[in-house]
C-alpha positions as CSV (number, residue, x, y, z in Angstrom):
1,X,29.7,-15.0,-17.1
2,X,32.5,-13.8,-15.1
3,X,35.3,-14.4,-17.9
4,X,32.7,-12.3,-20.4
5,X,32.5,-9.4,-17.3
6,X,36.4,-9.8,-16.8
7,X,37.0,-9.0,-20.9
8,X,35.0,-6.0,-20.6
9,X,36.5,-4.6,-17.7
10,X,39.9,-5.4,-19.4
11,X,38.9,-3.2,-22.6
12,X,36.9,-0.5,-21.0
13,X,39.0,2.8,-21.7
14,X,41.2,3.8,-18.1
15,X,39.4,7.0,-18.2
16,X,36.3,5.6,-17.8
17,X,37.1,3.9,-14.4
18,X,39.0,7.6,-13.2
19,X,35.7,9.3,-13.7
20,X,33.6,6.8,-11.9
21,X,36.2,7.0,-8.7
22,X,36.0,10.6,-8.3
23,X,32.6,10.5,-9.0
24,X,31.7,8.4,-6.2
25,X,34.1,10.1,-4.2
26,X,31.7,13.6,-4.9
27,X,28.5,11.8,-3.6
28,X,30.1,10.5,-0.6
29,X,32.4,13.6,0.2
30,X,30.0,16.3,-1.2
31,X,26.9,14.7,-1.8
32,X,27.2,13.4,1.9
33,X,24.8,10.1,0.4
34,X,24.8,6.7,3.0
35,X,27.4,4.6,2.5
36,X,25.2,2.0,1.4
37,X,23.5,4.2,-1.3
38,X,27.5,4.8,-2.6
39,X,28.2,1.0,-2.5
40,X,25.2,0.6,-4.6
41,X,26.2,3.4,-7.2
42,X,29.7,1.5,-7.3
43,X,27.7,-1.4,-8.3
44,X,25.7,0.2,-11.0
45,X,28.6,2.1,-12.3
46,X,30.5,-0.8,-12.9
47,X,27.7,-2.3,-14.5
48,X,27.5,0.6,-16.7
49,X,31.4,0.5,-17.5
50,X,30.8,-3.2,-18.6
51,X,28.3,-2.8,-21.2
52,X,29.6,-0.1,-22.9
53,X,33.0,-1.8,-23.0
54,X,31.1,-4.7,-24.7
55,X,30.1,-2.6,-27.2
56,X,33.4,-1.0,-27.5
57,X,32.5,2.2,-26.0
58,X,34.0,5.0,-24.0
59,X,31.4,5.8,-21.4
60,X,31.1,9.4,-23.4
61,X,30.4,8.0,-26.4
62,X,27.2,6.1,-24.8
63,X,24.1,7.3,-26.6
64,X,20.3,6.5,-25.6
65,X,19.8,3.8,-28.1
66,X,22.7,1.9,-25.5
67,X,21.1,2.3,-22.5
68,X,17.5,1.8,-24.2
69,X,18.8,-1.3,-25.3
70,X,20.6,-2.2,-21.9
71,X,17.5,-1.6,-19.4
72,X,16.0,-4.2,-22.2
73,X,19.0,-7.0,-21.3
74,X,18.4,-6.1,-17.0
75,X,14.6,-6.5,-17.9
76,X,14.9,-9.7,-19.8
77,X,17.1,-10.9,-17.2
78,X,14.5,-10.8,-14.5
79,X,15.4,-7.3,-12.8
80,X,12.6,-6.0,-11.5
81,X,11.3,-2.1,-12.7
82,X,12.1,-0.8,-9.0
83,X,15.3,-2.4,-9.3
84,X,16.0,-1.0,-13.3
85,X,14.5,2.5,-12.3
86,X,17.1,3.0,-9.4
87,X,19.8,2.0,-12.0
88,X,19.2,4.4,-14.2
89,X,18.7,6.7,-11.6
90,X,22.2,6.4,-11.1
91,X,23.7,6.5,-14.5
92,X,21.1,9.4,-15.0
93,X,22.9,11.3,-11.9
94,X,26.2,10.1,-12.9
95,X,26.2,11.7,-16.9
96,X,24.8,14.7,-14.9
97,X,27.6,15.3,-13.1
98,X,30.2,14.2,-16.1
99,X,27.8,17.0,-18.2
100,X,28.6,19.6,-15.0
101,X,32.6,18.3,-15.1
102,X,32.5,19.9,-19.3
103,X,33.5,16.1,-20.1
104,X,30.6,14.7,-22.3
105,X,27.9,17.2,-24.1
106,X,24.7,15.3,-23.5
107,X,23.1,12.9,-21.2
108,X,22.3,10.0,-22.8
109,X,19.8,8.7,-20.2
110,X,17.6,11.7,-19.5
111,X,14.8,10.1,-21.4
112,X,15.2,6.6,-20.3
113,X,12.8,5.5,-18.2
114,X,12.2,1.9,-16.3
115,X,9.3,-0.3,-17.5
116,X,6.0,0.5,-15.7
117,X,5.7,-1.4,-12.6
118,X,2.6,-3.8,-11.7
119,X,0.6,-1.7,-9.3
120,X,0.7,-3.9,-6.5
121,X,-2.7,-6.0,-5.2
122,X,-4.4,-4.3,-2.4
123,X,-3.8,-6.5,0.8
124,X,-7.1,-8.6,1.3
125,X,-7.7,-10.9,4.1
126,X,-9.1,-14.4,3.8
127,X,-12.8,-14.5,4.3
128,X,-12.1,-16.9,7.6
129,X,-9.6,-14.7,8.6
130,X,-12.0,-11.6,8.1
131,X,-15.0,-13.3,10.4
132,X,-12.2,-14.5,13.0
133,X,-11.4,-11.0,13.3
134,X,-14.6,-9.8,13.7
135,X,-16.1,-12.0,16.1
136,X,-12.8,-12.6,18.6
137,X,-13.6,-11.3,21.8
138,X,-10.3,-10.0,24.1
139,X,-11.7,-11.7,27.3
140,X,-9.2,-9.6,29.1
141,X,-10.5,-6.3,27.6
142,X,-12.8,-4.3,30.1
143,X,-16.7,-4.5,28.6
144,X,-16.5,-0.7,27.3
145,X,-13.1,-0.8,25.1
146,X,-14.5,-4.0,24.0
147,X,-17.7,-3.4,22.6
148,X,-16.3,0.0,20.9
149,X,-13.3,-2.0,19.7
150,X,-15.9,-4.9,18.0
151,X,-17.7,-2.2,16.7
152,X,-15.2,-0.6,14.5
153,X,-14.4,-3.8,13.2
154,X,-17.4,-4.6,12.2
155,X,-18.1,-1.1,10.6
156,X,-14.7,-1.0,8.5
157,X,-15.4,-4.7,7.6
158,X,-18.7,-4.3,7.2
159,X,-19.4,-1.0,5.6
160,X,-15.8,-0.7,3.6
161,X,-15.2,2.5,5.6
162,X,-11.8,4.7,5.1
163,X,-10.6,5.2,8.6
164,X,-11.1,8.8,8.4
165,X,-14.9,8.3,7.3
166,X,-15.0,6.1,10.6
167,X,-13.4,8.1,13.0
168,X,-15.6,11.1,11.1
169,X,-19.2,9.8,12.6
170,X,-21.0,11.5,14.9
171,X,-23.4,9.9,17.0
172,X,-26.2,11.3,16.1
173,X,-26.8,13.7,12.7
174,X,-26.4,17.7,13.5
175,X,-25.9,20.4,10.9
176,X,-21.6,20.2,11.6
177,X,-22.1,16.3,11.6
178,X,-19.3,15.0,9.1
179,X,-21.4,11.8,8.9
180,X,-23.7,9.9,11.5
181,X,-25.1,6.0,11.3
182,X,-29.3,5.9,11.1
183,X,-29.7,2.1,13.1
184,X,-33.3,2.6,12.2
185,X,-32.6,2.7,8.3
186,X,-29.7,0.5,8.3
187,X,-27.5,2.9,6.8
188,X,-24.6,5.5,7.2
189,X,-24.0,9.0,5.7
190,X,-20.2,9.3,5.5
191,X,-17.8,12.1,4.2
192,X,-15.6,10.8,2.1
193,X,-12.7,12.1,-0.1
194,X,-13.5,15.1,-2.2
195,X,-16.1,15.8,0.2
196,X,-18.5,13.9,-1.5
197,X,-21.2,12.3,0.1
198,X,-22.4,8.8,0.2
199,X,-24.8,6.6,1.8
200,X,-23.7,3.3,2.9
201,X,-25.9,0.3,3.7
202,X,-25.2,-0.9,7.6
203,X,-25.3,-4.9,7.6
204,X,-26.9,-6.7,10.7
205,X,-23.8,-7.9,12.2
206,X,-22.3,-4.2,12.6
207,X,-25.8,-2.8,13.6
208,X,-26.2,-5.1,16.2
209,X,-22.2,-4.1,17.9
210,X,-23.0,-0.5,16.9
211,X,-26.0,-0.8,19.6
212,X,-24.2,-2.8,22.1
213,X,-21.2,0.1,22.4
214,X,-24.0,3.1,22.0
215,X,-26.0,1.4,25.5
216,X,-22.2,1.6,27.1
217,X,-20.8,4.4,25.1
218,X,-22.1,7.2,27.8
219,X,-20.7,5.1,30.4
220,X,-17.1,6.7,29.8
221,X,-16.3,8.8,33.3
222,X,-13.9,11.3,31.1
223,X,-16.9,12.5,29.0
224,X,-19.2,15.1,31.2
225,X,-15.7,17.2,30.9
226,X,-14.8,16.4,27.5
227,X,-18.4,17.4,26.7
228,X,-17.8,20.9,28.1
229,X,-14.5,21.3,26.8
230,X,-15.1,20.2,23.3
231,X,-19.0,19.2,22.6
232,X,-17.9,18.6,18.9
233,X,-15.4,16.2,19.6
234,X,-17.4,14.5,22.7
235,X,-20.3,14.0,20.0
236,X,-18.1,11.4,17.9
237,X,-19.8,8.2,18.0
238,X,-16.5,6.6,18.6
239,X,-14.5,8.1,21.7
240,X,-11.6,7.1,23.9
241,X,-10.9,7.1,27.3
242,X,-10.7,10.3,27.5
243,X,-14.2,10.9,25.9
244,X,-13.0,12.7,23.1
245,X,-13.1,11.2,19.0
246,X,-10.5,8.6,18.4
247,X,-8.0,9.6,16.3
248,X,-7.3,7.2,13.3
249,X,-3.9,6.1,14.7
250,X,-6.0,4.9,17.6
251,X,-7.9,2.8,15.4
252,X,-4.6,1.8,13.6
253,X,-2.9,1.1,17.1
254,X,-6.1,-1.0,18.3
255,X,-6.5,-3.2,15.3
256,X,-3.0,-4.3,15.3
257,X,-3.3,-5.4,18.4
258,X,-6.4,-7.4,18.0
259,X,-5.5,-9.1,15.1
260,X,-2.2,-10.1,16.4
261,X,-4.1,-11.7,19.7
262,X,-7.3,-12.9,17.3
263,X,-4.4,-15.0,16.1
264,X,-4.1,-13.9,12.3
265,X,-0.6,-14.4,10.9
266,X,0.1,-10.6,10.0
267,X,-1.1,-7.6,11.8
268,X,-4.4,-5.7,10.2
269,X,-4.7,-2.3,9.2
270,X,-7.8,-0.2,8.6
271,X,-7.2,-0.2,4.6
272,X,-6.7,-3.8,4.8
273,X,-10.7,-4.5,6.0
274,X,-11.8,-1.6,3.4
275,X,-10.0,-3.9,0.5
276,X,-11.4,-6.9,2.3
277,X,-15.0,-5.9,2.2
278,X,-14.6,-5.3,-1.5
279,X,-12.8,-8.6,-2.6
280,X,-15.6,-10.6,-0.7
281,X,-18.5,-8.1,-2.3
282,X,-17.1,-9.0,-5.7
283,X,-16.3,-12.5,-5.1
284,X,-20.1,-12.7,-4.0
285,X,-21.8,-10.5,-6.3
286,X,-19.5,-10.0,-9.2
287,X,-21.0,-6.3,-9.1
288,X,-18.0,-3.9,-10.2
289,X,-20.4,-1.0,-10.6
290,X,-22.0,-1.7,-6.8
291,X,-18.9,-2.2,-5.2
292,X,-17.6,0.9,-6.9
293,X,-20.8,2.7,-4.9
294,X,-20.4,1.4,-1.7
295,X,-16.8,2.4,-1.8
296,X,-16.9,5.7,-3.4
297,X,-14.6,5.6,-6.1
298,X,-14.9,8.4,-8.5
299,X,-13.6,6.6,-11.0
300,X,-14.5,2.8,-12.2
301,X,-10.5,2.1,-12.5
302,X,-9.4,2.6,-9.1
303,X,-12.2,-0.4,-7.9
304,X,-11.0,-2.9,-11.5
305,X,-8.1,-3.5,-9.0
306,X,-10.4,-5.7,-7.1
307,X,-11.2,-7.8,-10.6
308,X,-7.9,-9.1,-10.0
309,X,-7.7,-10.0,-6.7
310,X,-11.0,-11.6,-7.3
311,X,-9.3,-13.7,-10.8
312,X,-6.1,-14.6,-7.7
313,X,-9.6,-16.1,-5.4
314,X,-11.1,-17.9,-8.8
315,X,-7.5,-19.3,-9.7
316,X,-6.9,-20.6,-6.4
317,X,-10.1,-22.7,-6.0
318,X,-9.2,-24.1,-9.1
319,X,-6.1,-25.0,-8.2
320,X,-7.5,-26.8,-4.9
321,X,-10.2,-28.6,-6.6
322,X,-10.6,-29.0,-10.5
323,X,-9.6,-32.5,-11.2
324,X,-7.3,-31.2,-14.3
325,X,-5.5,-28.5,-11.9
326,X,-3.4,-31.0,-10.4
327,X,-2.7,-33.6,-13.1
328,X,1.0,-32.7,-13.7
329,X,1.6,-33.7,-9.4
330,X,-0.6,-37.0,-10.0
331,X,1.1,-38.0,-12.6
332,X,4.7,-37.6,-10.4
């Protein structure tokens, strides 16, 4: 491979190799751009100056079918569409500036784009992991933070909640209420995005921390005067020390934390219980339709994501314990 690279480099036209110096010299002189981001474009460059000395091309008589046909080899070869997308970047920005210079007419990658990327899995926890979580208690943790702290564990986990539709909930429902929980029906109004409404079932698990932080909630000294200074605020179900609503980097801040000392391998986000409640909803009830509901997707696409997460849960269990899944390692 390097004798094939070293031929190319040997026949690529001496122009070719002037215009790539001076112009990584403009996006590190003019451009001002990191000196890793120009050590990278000196990569890519010379990548560029390769093929098309390969194919017996000056660099300004590169066409799009070329680079078409190039991003196909970096593809085939296992580069990844983040990792073909910044390369073309680069040659994109580099026939740019050649255009700019008056020395080539046309950009031959302007409509060369990188293969779609996968949209990544949402992050899911385990279901063990999920009900460790929920049930550690901080034993160091005064009897307040904790029972508020279990609570909005068991209400992202349990209701699927977006942090803002958490931190949202009053304690009680008012006419400026964005969303309160009814213990008596079992259920929560919350406001989600698009202001859209939705009602989501409370299971018996969160009701019953819900009720052990309301009978300590009003025990927080800072609220009498964060009632009188803000009785909007002070009316959030969930409050900090200072007895006004907790801010969703709070709950961000506080769930790290209690993952990290629950012992789970990677710290926990609020996003990370909503896609967990949906993975084990679907997992249970195989209900795309429900679990689109309860999470309050407008659209039936956004939840399908979970179908696949669900497919990684189904291939994994048949990778522990089909008889067949293993046959290739018994036979070994």
């Amino acid at each position: 491979m390097a004798a094939a690279s070293d031929t190319a480099s040997e026949t690529a036209e001496p122009a070719d190799a002037g215009w790539i110096d001076r112009y990584l010299t403009h996006v590190r002189v003019e451009r001002r751009l990191a000196a890793r981001t120009v050590e990278l474009y000196a990569i890519h460059l010379q990548t560029l100056r390769e093929k098309a000395a390969a194919a017996g091309l000056p660099l300004a008589r590169v066409q799009t079918a070329h680079v078409r046909r190039w991003m196909t080899q970096l593809h085939s070869a296992g580069r990844e569409a983040r990792g073909i997308a910044l390369v073309l970047s680069c040659w994109r920005s580099f026939y740019r500036w050649l255009g700019n210079e008056g020395l080539v007419v046309a950009n031959p990658v302007q409509d060369v784009h990188a293969p779609k990327a996968a949209r990544p899995l949402p992050k899911a926890l385990a279901v063990d992991d999920a009900v460790r979580l929920a049930e550690w208690h901080d034993p160091e943790a005064d009897p307040w933070t904790e029972a508020r702290d279990r609570a909005i564990v068991e209400m992202l986990y349990g209701c699927g909640l977006r942090v803002g539709e958490l931190t949202g909930l009053d304690l009680r429902a008012s006419g400026t209420a964005r969303g309160w929980v009814d213990l008596d029906a079992m259920e929560a109004s919350v406001l989600g995005k698009g202001s859209k409404r939705r009602l989501v079932p409370v299971g018996s698990k969160a009701a019953e921390a819900l009720r052990a932080w309301i009978a300590v909630r009003d025990g927080c000294a800072a609220l009498p005067a964060a009632t009188a200074r803000d009785p909007a605020s002070a009316a959030a179900l969930f409050i900090g020390a200072r007895g006004t609503r907790m801010s969703s980097q709070a709950v961000w801040t506080l769930l790290r934390a209690r993952s990290l000392h629950a012992g789970l391998a990677a710290p926990v986000h609020p996003h990370m219980l909503r896609h967990s409640f949906a993975s084990h909803v679907l997992q249970s009830s195989s209900d795309l339709r429900a679990v689109q509901e309860l999470l309050g997707h407008a659209n039936i696409t956004t939840t399908q994501v979970y179908t696949r997460l669900d497919f990684q849960h189904l291939a994994k269990t048949y990778d522990a314990f089909h008889p067949r899944a293993k046959a290739k390692d018994n036979d070994e």
